[in-house]
C-alpha positions as CSV (number, residue, x, y, z in Angstrom):
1,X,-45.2,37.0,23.5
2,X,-47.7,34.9,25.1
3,X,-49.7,34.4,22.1
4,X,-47.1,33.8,19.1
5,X,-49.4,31.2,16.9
6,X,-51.9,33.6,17.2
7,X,-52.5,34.8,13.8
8,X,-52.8,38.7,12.8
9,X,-54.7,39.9,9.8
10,X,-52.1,42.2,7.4
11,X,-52.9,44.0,4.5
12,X,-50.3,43.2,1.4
13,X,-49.3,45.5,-1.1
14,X,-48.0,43.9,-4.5
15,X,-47.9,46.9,-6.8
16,X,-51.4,47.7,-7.6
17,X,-52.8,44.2,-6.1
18,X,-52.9,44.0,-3.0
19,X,-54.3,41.5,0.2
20,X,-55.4,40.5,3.4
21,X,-53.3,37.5,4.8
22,X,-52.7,35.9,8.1
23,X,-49.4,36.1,9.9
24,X,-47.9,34.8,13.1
25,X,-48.1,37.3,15.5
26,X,-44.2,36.2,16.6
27,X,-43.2,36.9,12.9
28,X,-45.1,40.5,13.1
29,X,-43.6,41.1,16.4
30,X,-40.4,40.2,15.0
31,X,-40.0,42.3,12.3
32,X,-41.9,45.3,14.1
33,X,-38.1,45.0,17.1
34,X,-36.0,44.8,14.0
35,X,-37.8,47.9,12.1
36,X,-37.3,49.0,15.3
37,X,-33.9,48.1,15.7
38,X,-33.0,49.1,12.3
39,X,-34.2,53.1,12.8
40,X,-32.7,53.6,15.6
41,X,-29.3,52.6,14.5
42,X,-29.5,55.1,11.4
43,X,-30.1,57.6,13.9
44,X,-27.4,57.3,16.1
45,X,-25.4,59.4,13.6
46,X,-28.2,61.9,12.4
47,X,-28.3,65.4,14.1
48,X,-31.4,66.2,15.2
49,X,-33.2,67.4,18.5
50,X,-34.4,63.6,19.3
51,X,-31.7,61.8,18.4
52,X,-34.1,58.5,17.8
53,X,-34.9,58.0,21.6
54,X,-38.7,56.9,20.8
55,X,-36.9,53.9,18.7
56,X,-34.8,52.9,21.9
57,X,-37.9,53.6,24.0
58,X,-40.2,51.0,22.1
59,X,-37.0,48.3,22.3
60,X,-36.8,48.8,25.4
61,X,-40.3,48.7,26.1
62,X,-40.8,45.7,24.2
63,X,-37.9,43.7,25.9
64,X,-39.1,45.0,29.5
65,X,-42.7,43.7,28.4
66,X,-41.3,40.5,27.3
67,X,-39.8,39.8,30.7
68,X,-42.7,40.7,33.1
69,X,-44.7,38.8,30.8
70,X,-42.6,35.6,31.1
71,X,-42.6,36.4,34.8
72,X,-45.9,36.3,35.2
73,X,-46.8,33.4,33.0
74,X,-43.7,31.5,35.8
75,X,-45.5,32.9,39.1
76,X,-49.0,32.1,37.8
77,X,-48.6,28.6,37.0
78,X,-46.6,28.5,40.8
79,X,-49.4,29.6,42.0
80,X,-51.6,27.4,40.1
81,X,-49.1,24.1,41.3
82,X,-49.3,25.2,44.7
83,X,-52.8,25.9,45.2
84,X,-54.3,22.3,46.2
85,X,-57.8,21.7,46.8
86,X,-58.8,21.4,50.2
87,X,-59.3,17.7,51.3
88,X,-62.9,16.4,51.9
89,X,-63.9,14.3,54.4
């Protein structure tokens, strides 16, 4: 989230060819929530002893992340504004 033109290196399969291409970490992040997203819907229904809490726990997780980190990024360039350099002379 504070990087998304960074670029991430992903290995591609095509069949039997396969290769190493850059991607937007935003796009990667992206699909990662819906995959995400995605899983835990289809377990909503399915009976089982987890139920597909670790899916709502990394959603969560990344939308709790995301918010701190735009936080952070707000207070530290407040911080940044309001710290002046003392005066000389």
């Amino acid at each position: 989230m504070l990087f998304p033109r960074a670029r991430v290196t992903s290995l591609v399969f095509l069949g039997f060819f396969y290769q190493l291409i850059d991607v937007p970490a935003i796009i990667v992040l992206g699909f990662w929530f819906v995959l995400q997203l995605i899983d835990g819907l289809t377990q909503l229904g399915a009976i089982q002893a987890g139920g597909g809490v670790a899916f709502y726990a990394h959603i969560g997780g990344f939308v709790v992340g995301a918010v701190l980190a735009r936080l952070a990024v707000g207070v530290a360039a407040r911080m940044r504004r309001s710290a002046t350099p003392p005066a000389v002379g």
